[in-house]
C-alpha positions as CSV (number, residue, x, y, z in Angstrom):
1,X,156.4,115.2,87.5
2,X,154.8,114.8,84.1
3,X,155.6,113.3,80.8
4,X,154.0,113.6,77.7
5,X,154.0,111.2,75.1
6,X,152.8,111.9,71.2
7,X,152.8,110.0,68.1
8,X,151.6,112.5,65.7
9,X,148.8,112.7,62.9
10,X,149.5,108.9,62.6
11,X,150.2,105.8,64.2
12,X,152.7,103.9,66.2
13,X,151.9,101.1,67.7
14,X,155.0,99.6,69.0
15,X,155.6,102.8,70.7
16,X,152.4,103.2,72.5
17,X,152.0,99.8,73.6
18,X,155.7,100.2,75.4
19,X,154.6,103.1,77.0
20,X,151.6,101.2,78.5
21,X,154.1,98.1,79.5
22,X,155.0,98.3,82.8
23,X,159.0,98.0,82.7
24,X,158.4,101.3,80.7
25,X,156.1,103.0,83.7
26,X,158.4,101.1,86.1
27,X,160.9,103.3,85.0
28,X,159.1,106.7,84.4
29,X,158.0,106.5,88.1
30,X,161.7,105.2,89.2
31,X,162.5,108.7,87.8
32,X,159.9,110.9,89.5
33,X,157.3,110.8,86.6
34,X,154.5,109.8,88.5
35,X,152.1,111.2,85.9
36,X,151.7,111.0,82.0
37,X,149.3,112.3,79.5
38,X,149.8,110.0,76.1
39,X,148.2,111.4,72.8
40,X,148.0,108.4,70.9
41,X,147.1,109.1,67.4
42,X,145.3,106.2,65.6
43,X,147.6,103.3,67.3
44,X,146.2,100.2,68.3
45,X,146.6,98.8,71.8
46,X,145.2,97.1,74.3
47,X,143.0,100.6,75.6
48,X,142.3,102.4,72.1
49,X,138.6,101.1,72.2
50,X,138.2,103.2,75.2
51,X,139.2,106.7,73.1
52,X,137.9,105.5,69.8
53,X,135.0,108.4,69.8
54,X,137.4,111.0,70.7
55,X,137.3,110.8,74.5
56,X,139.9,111.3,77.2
57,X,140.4,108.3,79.4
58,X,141.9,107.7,82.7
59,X,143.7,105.4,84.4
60,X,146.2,104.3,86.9
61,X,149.0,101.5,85.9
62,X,151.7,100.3,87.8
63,X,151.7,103.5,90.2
64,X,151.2,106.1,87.0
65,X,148.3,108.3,86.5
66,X,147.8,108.4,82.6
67,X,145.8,110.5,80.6
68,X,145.2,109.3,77.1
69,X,143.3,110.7,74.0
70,X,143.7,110.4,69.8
71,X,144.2,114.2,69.1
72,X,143.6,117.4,70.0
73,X,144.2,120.6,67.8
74,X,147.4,121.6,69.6
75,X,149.9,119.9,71.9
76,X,151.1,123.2,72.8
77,X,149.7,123.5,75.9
78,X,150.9,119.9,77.1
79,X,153.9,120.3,75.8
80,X,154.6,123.4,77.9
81,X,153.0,121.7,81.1
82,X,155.4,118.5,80.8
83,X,158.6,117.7,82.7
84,X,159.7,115.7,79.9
85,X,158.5,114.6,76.4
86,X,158.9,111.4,74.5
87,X,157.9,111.9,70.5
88,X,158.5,110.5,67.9
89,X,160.7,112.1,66.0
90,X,159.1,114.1,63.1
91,X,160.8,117.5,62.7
92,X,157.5,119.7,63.7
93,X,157.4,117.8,67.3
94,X,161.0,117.9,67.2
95,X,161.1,121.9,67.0
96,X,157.9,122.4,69.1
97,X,159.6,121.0,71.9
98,X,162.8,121.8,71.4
99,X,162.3,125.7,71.3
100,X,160.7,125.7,74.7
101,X,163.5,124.0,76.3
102,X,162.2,120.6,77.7
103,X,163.9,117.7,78.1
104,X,162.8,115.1,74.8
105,X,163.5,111.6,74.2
106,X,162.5,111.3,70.5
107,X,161.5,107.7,69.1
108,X,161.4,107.2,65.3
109,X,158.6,105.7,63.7
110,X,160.4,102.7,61.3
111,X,157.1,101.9,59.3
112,X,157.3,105.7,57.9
113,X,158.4,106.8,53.8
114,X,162.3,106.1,54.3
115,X,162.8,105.7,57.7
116,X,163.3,109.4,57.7
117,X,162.8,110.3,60.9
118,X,165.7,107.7,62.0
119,X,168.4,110.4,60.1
120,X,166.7,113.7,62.2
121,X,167.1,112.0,65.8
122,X,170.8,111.0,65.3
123,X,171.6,114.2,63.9
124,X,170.0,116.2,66.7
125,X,170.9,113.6,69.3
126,X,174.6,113.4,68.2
127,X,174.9,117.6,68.6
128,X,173.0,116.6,72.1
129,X,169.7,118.6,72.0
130,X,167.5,115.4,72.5
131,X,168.5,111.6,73.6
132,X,167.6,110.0,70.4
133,X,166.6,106.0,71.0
134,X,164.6,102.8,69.8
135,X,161.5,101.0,71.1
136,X,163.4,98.5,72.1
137,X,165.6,100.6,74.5
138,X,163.4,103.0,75.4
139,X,163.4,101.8,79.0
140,X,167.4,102.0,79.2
141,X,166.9,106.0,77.4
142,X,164.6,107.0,80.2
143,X,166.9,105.5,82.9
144,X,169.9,107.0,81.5
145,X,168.4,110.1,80.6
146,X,170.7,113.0,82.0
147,X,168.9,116.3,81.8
148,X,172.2,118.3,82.4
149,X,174.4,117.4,79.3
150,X,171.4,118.5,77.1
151,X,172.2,121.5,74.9
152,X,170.0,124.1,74.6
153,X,168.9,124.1,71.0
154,X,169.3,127.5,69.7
155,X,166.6,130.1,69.4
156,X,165.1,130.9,65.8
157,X,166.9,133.4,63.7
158,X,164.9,134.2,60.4
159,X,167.6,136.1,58.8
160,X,169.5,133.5,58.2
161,X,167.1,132.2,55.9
162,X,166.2,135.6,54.5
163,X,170.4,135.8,53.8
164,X,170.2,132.4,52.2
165,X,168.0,133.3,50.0
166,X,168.7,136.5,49.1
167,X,172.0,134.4,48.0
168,X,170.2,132.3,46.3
169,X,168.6,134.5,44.0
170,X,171.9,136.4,43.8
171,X,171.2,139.5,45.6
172,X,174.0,139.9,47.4
């Protein structure tokens, strides 16, 4: 199976370099994910000289193919092919990956404006569309990861904005 692992338009660090530690592919491969692609953004870790000009790299790490790269102009396409995704958690990944149905594990990114990502992933882990979790227990999140008690998060519906702001501006 395949994970996909993001960062965003910036960096984490802490984040990428667990998902290059091996109790953190230990575990993926312990749970069938035999194969990962990892956009890393502009994080530094031990392989980011290798993608510093924009270039895909290969490799293969404690029985885990990886693909890794900086950016790319859409993650749609990987985030459609993956089994499972592991973001950070700002709201456009979030909702990406949320509307097509996949299984997330959403890491916040502390060193961001007012840790506001941290608010997001309880929020939508607590009404259990995601498993929200830390660096630090990342490991434990994929190992207790149960795909089956994750709610569906519901489809888009424009008019409820529309009706908000219709009552908004007092038209109705």
């Amino acid at each position: 199976m395949l994970a996909f692992i993001t960062v965003g338009s910036t960096k984490f660090d802490a984040l990428i370099e667990t998902i290059f530690s091996t109790p953190t592919l230990v575990s993926l491969c312990s749970r069938g994910y035999t194969n990962l692609i990892v956009q890393c953004g502009n994080s530094n870790f031990e392989f980011a000289s290798a993608i510093a000009n924009g270039r895909t790299q290969t490799l293969e790490k404690d029985g885990v193919k990886i693909e890794y790269w900086k950016f790319k102009p859409s993650l749609q396409e990987e985030y459609e092919k993956a089994d499972l995704v592991i973001s950070h958690a700002g709201s456009g990944s979030i909702l990406d990956v949320l509307r097509l149905g996949k299984p997330l594990i959403v890491i916040p990114n502390p060193t961001l404006l007012d840790n506001h990502q941290v608010e997001l992933a309880n929020a939508l882990g607590n009404l259990s569309h995601l498993k929200a979790a830390s660096v630090s227990d990342l490991v434990q999140a994929i190992e207790e990861l149960d795909i089956s008690k994750i709610i569906p998060f519901p489809p888009f519906d424009g008019s409820k904005f529309a009706r908000i702001v219709d009552e908004t501006m007092g038209f109705k």
